[in-house]
N, C-alpha and C positions, 0 to 999 in steps of 0.2 A: 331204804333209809329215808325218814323224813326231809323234808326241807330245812329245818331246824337243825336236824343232824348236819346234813350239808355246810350249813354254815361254821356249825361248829367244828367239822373236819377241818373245815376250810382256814380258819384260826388259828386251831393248832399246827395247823403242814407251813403257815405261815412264822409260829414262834420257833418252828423247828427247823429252820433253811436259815441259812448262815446268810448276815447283809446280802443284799443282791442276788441272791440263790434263783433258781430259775423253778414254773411252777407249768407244768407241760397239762394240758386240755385237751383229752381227745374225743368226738362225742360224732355219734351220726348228727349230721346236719343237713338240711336241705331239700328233706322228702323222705317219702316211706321205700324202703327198701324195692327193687326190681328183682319179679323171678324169670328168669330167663332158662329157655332149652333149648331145643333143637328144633323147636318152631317158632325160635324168635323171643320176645319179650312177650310173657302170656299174662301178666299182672304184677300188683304189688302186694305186699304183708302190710297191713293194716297194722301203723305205729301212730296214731291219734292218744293214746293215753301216753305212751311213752314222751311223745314230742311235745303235751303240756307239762308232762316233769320237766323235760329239758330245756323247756322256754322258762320256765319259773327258774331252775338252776341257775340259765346264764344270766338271769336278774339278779337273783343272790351275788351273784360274781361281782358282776358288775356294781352291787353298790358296795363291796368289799376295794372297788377299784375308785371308786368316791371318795369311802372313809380315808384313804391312803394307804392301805393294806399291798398292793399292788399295782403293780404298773401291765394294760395289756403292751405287747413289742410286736407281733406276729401274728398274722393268720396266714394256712396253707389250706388248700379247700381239694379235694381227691377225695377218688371212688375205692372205697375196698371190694376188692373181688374174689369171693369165694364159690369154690369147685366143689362140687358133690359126685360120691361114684354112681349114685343112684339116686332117683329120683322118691323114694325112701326115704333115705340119710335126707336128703333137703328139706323133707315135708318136717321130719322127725325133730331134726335141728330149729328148725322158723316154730314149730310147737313149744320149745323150749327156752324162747327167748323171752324175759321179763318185759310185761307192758306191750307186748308186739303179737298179732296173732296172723294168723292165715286162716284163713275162710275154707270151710268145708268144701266150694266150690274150685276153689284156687287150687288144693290140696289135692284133687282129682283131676283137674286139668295136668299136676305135674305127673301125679302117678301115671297117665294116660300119652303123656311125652315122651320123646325119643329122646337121649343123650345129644348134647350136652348138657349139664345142671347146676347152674350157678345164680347166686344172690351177689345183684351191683348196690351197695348202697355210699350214697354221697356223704359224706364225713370232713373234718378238717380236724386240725390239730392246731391251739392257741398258744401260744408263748405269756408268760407272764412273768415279770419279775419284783418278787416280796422287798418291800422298801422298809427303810428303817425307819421306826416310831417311837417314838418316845414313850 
């Protein structure tokens, strides 16, 4: 979705929430995801194009929280932790994320790992709530 689009989601999820309705944000934040195995932490997935959308996004937000559109109330900041059976399924899965790659190098250190296979990445969840406007 464009940035453009963004906003204009944004607008509408805002004419559509009843006074004071609540507007939940959930987004990785804080760094590129960690691959981790059974040798430990062996790298991260490369999310540099991903976290310039996501920097631009929470601009958009935020001047939505200017205009009076919204109020932010919350932040919660937490690691989502995802399990893989195989070192496979992990490479296969980080291949198929939008804006986020894994390095051919990366991808062979896990294929070449031992169990365990999980991706830690740092994330938070925002609270907002849509104020009335005239």
């Amino acid at each position: 979705m464009t940035l453009e689009g963004v906003v204009h989601a944004l607008r509408r999820i805002h004419r559509s929430l009843v006074p004071n309705g609540i507007l939940f944000d959930l987004q990785p934040r804080g760094g590129p995801a960690r691959v981790i195995t059974g040798l430990g932490e062996i790298g991260s997935l490369d999310g540099r194009e991903f976290f310039r959308d996501a920097r631009a996004t929470e601009r958009l937000l935020a001047g939505l929280v200017r205009e009076g559109l919204f109020a932010f109330e919350q932040e919660v900041a937490f690691r989502v932790e995802s399990s893989f059976d195989s070192g496979e399924e992990l490479v296969e899965t980080a291949r198929g994320f939008a804006r986020t790659r894994i390095s051919k190098r990366l991808a062979a250190r896990v294929l070449r790992s031992p169990p365990p296979y999980r991706l830690s990445e740092p994330s938070s969840l925002r609270r907002y709530r849509a104020l009335v406007t005239a």
